[in-house]
TORKOL-4160 file (C-alpha; in steps of 0.2 Angstrom, whole numbers, padded with zeros to 4 digits, m for minus):
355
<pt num="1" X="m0249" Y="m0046" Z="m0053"/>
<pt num="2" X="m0236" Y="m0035" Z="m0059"/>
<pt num="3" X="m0220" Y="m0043" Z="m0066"/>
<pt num="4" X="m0209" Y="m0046" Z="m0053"/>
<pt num="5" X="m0191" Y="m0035" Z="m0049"/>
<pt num="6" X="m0182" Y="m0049" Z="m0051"/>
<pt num="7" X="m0179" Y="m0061" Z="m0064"/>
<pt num="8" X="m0175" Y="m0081" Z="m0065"/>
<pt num="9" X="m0156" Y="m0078" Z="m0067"/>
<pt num="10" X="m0155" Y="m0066" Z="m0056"/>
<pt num="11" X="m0162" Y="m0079" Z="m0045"/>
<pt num="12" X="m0150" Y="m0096" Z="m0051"/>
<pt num="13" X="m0135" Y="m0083" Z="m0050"/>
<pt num="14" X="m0140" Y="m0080" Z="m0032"/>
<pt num="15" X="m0140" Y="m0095" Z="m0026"/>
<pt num="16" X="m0122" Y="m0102" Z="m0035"/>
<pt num="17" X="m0117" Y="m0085" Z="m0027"/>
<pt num="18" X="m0121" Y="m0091" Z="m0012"/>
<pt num="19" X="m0120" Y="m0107" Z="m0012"/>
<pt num="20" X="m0101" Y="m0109" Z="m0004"/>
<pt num="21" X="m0107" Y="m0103" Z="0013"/>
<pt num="22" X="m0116" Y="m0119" Z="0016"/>
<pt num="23" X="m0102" Y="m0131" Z="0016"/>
<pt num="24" X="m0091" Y="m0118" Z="0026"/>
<pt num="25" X="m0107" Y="m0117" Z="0039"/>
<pt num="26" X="m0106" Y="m0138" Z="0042"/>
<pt num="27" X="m0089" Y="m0138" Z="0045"/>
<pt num="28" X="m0090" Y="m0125" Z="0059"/>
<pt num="29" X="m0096" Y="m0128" Z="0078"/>
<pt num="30" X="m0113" Y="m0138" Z="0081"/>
<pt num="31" X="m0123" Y="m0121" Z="0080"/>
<pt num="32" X="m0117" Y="m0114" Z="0063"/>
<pt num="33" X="m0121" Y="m0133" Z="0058"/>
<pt num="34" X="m0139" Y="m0129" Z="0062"/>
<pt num="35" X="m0138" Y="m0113" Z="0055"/>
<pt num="36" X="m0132" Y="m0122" Z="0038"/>
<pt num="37" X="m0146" Y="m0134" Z="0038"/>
<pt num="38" X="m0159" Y="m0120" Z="0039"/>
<pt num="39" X="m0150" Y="m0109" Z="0023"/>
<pt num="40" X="m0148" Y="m0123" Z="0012"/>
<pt num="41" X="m0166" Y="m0127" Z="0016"/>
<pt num="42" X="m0170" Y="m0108" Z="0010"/>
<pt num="43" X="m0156" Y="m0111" Z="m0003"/>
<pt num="44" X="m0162" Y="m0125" Z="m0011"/>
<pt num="45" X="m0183" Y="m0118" Z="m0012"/>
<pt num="46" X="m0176" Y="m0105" Z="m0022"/>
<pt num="47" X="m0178" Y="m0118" Z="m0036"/>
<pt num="48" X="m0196" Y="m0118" Z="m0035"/>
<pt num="49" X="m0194" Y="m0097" Z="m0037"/>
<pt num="50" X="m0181" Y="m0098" Z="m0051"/>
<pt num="51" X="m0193" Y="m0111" Z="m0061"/>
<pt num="52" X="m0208" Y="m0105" Z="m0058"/>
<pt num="53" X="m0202" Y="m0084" Z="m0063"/>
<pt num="54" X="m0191" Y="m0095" Z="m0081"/>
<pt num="55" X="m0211" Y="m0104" Z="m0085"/>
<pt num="56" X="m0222" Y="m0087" Z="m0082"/>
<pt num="57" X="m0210" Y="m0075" Z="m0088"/>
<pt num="58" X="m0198" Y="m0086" Z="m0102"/>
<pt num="59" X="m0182" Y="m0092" Z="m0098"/>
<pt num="60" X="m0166" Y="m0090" Z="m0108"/>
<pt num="61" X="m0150" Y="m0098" Z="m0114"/>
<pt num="62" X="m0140" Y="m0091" Z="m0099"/>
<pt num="63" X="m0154" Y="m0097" Z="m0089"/>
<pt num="64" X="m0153" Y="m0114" Z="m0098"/>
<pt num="65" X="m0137" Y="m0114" Z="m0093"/>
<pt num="66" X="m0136" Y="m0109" Z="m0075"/>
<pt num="67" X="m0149" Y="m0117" Z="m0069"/>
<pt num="68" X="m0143" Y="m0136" Z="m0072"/>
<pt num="69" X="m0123" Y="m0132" Z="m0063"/>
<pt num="70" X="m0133" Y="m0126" Z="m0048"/>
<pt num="71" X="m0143" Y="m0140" Z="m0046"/>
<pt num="72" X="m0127" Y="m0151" Z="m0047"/>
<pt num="73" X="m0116" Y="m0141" Z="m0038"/>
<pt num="74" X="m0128" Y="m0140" Z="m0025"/>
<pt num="75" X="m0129" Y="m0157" Z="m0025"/>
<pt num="76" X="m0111" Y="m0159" Z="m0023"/>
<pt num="77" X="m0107" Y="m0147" Z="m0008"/>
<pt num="78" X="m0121" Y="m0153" Z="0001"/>
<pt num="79" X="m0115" Y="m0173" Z="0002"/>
<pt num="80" X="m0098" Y="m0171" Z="0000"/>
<pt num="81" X="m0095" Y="m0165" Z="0016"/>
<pt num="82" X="m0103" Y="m0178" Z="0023"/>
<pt num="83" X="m0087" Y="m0189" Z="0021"/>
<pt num="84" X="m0078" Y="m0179" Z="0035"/>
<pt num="85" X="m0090" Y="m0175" Z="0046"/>
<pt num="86" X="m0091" Y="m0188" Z="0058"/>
<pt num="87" X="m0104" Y="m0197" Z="0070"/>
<pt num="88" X="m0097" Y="m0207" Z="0086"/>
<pt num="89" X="m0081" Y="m0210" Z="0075"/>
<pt num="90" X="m0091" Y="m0214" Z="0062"/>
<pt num="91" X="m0090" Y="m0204" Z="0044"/>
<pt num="92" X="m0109" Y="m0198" Z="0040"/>
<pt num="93" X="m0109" Y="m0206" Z="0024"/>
<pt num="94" X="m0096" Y="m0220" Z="0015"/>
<pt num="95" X="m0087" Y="m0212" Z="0000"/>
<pt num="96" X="m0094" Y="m0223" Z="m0010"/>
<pt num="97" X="m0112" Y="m0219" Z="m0006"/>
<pt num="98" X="m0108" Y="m0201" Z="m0011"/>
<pt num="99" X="m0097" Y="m0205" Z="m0024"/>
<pt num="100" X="m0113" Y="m0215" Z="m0031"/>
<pt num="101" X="m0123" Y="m0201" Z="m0030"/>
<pt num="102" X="m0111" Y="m0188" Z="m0040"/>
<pt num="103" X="m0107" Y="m0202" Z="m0052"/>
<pt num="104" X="m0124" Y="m0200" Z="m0060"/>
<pt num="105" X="m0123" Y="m0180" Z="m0061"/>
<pt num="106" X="m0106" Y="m0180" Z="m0073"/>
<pt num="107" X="m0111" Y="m0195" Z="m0082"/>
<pt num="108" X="m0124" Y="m0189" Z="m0088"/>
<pt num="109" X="m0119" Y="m0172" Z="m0090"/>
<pt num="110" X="m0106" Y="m0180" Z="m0102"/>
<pt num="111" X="m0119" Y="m0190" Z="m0111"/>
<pt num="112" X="m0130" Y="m0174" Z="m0116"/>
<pt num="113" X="m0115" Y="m0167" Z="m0124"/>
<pt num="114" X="m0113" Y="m0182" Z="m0135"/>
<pt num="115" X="m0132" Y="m0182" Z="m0138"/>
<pt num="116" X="m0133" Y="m0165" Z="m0143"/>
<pt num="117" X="m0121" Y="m0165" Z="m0154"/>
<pt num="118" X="m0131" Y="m0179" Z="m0164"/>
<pt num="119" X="m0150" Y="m0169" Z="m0160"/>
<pt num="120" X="m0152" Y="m0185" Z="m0148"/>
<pt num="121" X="m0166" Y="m0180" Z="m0135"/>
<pt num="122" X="m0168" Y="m0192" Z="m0122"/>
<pt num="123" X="m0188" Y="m0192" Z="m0114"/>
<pt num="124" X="m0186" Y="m0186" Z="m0097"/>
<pt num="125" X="m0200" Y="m0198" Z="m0085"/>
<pt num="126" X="m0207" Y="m0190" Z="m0070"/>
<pt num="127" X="m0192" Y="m0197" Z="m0057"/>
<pt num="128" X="m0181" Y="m0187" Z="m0066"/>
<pt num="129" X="m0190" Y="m0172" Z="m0062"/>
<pt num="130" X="m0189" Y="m0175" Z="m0044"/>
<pt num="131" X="m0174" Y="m0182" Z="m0042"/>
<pt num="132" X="m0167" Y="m0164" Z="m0036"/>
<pt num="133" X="m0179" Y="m0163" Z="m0023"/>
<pt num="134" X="m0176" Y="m0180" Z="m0017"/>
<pt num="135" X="m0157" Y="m0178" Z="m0015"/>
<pt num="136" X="m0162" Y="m0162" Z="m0007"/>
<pt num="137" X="m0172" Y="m0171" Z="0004"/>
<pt num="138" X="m0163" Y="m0183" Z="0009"/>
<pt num="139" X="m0148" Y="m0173" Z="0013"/>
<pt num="140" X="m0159" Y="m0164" Z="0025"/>
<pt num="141" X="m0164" Y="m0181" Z="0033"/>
<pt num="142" X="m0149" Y="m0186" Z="0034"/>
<pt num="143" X="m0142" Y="m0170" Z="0043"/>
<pt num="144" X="m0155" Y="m0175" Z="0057"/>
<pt num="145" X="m0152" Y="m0192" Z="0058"/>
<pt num="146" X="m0132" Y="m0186" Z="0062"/>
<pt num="147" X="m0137" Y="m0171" Z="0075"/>
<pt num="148" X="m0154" Y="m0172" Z="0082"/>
<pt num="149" X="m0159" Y="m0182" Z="0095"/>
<pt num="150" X="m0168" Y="m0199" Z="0091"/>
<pt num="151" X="m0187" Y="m0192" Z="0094"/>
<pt num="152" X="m0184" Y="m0177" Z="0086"/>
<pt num="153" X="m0181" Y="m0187" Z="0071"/>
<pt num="154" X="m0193" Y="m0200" Z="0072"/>
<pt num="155" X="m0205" Y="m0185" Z="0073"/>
<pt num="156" X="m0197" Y="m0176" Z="0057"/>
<pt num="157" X="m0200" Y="m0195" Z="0047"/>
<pt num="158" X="m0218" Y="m0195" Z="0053"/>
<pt num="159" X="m0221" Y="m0177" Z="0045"/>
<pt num="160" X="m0212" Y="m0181" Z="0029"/>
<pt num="161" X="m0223" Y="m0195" Z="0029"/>
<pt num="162" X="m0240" Y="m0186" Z="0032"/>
<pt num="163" X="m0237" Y="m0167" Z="0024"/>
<pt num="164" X="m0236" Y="m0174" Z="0009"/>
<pt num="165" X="m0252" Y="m0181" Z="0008"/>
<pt num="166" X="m0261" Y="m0166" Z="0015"/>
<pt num="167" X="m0253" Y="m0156" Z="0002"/>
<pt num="168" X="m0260" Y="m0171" Z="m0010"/>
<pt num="169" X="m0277" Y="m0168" Z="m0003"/>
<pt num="170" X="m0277" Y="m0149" Z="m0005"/>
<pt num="171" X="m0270" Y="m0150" Z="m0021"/>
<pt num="172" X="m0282" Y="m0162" Z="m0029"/>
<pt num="173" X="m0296" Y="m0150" Z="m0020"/>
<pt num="174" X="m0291" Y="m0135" Z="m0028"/>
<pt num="175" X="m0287" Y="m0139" Z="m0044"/>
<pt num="176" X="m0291" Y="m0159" Z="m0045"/>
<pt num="177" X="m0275" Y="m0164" Z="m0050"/>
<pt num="178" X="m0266" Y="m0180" Z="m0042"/>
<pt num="179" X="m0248" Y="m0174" Z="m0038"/>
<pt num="180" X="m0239" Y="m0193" Z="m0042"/>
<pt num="181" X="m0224" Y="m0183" Z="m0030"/>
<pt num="182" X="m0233" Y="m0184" Z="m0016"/>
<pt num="183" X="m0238" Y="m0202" Z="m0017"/>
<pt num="184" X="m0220" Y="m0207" Z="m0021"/>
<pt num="185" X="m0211" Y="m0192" Z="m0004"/>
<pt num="186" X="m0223" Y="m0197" Z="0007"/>
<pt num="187" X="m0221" Y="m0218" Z="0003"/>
<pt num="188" X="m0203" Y="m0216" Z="0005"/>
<pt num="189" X="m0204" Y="m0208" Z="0023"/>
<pt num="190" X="m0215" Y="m0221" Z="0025"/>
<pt num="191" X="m0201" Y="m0233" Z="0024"/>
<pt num="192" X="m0190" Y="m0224" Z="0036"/>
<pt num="193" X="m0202" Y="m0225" Z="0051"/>
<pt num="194" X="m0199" Y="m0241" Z="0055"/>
<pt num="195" X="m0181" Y="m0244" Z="0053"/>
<pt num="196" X="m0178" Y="m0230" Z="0062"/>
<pt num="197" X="m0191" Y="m0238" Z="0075"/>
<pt num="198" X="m0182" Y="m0254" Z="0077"/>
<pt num="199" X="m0163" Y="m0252" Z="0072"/>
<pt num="200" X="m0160" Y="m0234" Z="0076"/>
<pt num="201" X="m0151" Y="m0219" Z="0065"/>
<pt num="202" X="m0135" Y="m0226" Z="0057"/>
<pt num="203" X="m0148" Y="m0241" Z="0049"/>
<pt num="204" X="m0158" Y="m0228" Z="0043"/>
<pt num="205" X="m0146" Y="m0215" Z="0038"/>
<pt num="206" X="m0138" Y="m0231" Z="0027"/>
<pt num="207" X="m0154" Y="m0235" Z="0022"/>
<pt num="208" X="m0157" Y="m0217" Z="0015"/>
<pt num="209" X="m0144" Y="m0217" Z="0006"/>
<pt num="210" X="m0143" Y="m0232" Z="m0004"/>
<pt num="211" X="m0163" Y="m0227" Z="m0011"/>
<pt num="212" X="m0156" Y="m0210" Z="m0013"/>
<pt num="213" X="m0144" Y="m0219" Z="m0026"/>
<pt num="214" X="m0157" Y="m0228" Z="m0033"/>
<pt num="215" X="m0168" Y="m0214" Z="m0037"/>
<pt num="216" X="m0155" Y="m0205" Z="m0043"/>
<pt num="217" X="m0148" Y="m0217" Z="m0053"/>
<pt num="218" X="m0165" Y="m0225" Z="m0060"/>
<pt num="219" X="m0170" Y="m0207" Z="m0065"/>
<pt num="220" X="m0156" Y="m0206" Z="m0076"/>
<pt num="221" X="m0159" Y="m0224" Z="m0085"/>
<pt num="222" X="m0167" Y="m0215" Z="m0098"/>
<pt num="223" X="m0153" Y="m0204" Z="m0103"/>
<pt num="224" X="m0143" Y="m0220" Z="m0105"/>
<pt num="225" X="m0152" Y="m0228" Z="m0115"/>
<pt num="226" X="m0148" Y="m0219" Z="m0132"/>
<pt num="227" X="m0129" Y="m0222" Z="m0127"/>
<pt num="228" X="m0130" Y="m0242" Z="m0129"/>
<pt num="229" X="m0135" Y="m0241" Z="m0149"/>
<pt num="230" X="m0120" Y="m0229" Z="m0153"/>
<pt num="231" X="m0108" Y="m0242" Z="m0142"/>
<pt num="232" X="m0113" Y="m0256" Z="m0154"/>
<pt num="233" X="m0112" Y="m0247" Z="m0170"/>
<pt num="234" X="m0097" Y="m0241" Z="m0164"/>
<pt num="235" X="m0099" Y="m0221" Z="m0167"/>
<pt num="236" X="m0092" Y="m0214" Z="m0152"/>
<pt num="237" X="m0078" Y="m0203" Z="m0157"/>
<pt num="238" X="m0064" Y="m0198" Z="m0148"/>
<pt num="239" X="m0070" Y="m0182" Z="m0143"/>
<pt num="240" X="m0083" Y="m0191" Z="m0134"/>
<pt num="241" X="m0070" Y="m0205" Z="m0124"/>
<pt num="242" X="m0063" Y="m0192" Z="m0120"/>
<pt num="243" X="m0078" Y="m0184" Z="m0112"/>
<pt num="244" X="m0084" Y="m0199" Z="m0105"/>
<pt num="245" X="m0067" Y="m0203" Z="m0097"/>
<pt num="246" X="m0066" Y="m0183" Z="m0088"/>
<pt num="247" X="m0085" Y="m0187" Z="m0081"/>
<pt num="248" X="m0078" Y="m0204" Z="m0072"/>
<pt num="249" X="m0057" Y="m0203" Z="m0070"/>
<pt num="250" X="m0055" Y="m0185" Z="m0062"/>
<pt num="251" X="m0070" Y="m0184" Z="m0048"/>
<pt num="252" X="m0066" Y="m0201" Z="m0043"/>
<pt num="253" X="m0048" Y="m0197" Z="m0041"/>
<pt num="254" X="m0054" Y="m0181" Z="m0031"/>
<pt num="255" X="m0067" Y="m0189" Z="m0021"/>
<pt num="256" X="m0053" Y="m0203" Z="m0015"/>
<pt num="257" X="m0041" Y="m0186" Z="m0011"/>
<pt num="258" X="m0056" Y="m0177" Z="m0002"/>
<pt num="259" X="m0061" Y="m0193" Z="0009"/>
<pt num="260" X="m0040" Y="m0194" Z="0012"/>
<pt num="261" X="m0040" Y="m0175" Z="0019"/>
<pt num="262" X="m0025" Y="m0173" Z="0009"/>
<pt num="263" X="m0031" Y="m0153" Z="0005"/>
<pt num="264" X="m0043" Y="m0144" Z="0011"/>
<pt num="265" X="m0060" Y="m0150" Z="0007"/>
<pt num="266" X="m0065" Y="m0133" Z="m0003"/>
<pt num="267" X="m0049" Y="m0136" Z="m0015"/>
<pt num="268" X="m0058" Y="m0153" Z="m0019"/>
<pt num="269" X="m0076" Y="m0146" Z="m0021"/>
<pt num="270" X="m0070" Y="m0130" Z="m0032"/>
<pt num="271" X="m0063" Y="m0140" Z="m0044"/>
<pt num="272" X="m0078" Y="m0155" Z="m0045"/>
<pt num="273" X="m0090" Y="m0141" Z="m0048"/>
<pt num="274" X="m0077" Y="m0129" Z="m0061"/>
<pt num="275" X="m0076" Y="m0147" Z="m0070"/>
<pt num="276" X="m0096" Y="m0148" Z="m0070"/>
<pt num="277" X="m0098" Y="m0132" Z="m0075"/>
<pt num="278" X="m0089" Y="m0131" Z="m0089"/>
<pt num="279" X="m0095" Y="m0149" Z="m0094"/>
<pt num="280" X="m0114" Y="m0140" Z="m0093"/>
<pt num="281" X="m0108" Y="m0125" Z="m0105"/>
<pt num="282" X="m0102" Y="m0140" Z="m0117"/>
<pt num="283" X="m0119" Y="m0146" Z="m0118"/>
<pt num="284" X="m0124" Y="m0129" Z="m0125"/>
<pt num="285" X="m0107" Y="m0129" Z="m0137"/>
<pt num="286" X="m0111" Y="m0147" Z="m0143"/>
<pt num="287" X="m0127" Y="m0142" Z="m0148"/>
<pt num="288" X="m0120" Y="m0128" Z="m0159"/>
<pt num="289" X="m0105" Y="m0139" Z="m0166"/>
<pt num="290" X="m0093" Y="m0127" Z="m0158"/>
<pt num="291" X="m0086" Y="m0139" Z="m0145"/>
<pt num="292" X="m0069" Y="m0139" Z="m0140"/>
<pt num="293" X="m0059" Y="m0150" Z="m0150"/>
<pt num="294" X="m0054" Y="m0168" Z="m0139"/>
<pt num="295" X="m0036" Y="m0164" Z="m0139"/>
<pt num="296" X="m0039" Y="m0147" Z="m0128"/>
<pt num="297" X="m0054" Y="m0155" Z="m0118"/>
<pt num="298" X="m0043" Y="m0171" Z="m0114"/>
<pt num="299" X="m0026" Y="m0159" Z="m0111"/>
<pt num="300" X="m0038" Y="m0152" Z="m0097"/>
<pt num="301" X="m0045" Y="m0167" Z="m0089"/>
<pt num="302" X="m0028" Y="m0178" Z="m0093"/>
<pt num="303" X="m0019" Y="m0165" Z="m0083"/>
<pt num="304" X="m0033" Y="m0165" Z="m0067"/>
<pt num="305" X="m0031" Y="m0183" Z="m0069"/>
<pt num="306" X="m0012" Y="m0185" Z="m0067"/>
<pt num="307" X="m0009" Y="m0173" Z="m0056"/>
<pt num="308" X="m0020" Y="m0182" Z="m0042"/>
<pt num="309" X="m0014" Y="m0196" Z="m0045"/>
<pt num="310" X="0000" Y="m0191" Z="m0042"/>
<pt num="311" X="m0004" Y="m0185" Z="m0027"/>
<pt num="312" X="m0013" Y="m0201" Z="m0022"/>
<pt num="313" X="0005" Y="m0210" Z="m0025"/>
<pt num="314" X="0014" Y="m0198" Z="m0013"/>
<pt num="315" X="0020" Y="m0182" Z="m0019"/>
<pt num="316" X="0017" Y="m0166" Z="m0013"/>
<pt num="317" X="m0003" Y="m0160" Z="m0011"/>
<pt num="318" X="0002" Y="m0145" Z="m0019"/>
<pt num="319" X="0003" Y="m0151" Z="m0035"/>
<pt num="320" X="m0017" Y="m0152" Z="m0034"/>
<pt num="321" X="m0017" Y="m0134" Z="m0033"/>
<pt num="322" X="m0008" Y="m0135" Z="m0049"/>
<pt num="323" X="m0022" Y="m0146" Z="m0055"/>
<pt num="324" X="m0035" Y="m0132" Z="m0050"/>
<pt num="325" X="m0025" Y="m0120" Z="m0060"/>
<pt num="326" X="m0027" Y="m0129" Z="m0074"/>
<pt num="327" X="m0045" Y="m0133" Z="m0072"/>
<pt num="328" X="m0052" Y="m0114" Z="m0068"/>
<pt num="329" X="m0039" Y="m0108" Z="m0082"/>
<pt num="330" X="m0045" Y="m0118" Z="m0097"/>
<pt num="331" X="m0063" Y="m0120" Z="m0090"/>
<pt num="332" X="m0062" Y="m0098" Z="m0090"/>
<pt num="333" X="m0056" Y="m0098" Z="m0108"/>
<pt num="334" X="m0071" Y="m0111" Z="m0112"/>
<pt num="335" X="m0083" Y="m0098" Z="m0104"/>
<pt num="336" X="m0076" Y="m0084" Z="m0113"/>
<pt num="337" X="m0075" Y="m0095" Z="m0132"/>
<pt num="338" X="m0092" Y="m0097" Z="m0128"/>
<pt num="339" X="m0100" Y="m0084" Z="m0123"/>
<pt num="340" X="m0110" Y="m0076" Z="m0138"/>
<pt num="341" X="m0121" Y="m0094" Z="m0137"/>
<pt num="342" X="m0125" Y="m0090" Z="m0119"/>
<pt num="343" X="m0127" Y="m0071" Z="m0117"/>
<pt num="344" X="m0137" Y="m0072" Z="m0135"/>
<pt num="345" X="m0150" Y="m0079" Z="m0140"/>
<pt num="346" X="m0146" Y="m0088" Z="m0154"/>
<pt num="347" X="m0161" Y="m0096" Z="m0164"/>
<pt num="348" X="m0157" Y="m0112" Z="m0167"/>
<pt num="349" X="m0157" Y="m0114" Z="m0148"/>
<pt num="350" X="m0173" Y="m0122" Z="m0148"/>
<pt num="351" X="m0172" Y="m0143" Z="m0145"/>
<pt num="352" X="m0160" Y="m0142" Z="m0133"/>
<pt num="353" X="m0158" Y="m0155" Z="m0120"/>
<pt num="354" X="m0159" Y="m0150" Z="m0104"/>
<pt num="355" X="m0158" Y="m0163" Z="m0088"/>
């Protein structure tokens, strides 16, 4: 087979190109809802395509790059929304359940850029590496469990709970090779059939959420790990409080503004995923020792952070557009400092953690 006409960044740009018209689609009527359930489906298989083209065909430092913010920020516009949308007067989710669940993607992200910056490389375990698809999952799940009628989703739980297992059986038939995935998608469907059975969809949609916080938070146990050694010797510079403090003081802030209404929710999700993004490309800056200094990256995240607060205490919403003024603008000139170590290929790339 020839190589394909398109690449793997091609394919990651697409998808962070596209990924907006998700969480514009859920907030519509009941039919663009459906319609945004089947696109972020499609969107989020693109992973597979992106993967699978990087591994046959090489990937690269933009790639590197790419690839992690659109997982995250996929993540992020998928189950923020779920705080407004609501369900017999009933949010779909709690904010804490999905403030859980982004908690783990900028905490860790912080963390890399402290471990890179000391060649840390943290083992990532096999839950890790499905922890994507199970928040991707599980969002889809959740999405039925709000709209569909209640056989409809008993028989969506049942399938999750069987296909796996086929696919395990055809898997280990063609190539003899246990897929451990499968064991663990189809055992957690498992679980959902009979709550669902006896206490009905909010039960369950609870239920989903709190092991979709476990999973996601047990998969990245091992990238905090390496953090407990540096707290006791004491080697955590300031450049790193800092970046600790942006990955847990401004979403949080942002998440409590976004579940308040006091904006529009895409004013809320543009900034999280600028404040991902360019927490990703400090990975890759780290690594090089070409980070931005902790005066600039805290003038950046102090300013997010006071602004909504600010804005929680009663002044005017608008000063959280002054907030995403700051965020794009400094983020923008971190793209641009930075942009020979991603657009290259610098050499000493090689060893670089990637979540």
């Amino acid at each position: 087979m020839g190589k394909p006409p398109i690449t793997a960044n091609q394919v990651t740009l697409l998808r962070i190109v596209l990924l907006p018209l998700g969480p514009y689609l859920l907030y519509g009527t009941v039919s663009e809802k459906w319609i945004a359930l089947a696109f972020m489906t499609v969107l989020g298989c693109t992973d597979f395509v992106d993967g699978w083209l990087a591994r046959r065909y090489g990937s690269t430092e933009l790639g590197r790059l790419m690839d992690p913010i659109a997982d995250k920020a996929f993540v992020l516009v998928g189950f923020l929304p779920f705080i407004h949308l609501m369900k017999d007067n009933h949010a779909w989710l709690y904010p804490w359940e999905v403030g859980l669940i982004l908690a783990r993607e900028y905490v860790i992200t912080s963390l890399r850029s402290v471990y890179e910056q000391r060649r840390i490389t943290p083992k990532t375990p096999l839950l890790a590496k499905i922890k994507a698809w199970a928040q991707m999952a599980g969002s889809g799940v959740i999405f039925l469990l709000r709209m569909a009628p209640g056989d409809w989703v008993m028989y969506a739980i049942v399938l999750g709970t069987v296909l796996p297992i086929v696919f395990l059986g055809i898997r280990f038939a063609v190539r003899r090779v246990v897929w451990k995935g499968a064991l663990i998608f189809s055992g957690w469907f498992g679980v959902l059939v009979p709550i669902q059975y006896l206490w009905g969809a909010e039960a369950t949609t609870h239920f989903l959420a709190i092991t979709i916080i476990g999973i996601t938070w047990i998969s990245g146990w091992t990238y905090l790990t390496p953090v407990f050694p540096l707290l006791r010797k004491g080697e955590l510079r300031a450049g790193d409080l800092v970046r600790l403090f942006g990955a847990v003081v401004p979403p949080t802030l942002l998440l409590i503004l976004s579940n308040q209404q006091v904006l529009r929710p895409w004013v809320v999700m543009l900034m999280m995923t600028v404040e991902l993004s360019v927490a990703g490309l400090d990975n890759l800056l780290c690594f090089h020792k070409v980070q931005a200094s902790a005066a600039l990256w805290g003038a950046r995240v102090g300013v997010v952070s006071l602004l909504a607060a600010l804005v929680l205490l009663g002044q005017p919403a608008w000063l959280l557009y002054g907030a995403l003024a700051v965020s794009i603008g400094l983020s923008a000139i971190e793209f641009y400092r930075g942009r020979r170590y991603y657009m290259e290929e610098p050499e000493s790339a090689k060893g670089r953690v990637v979540d």
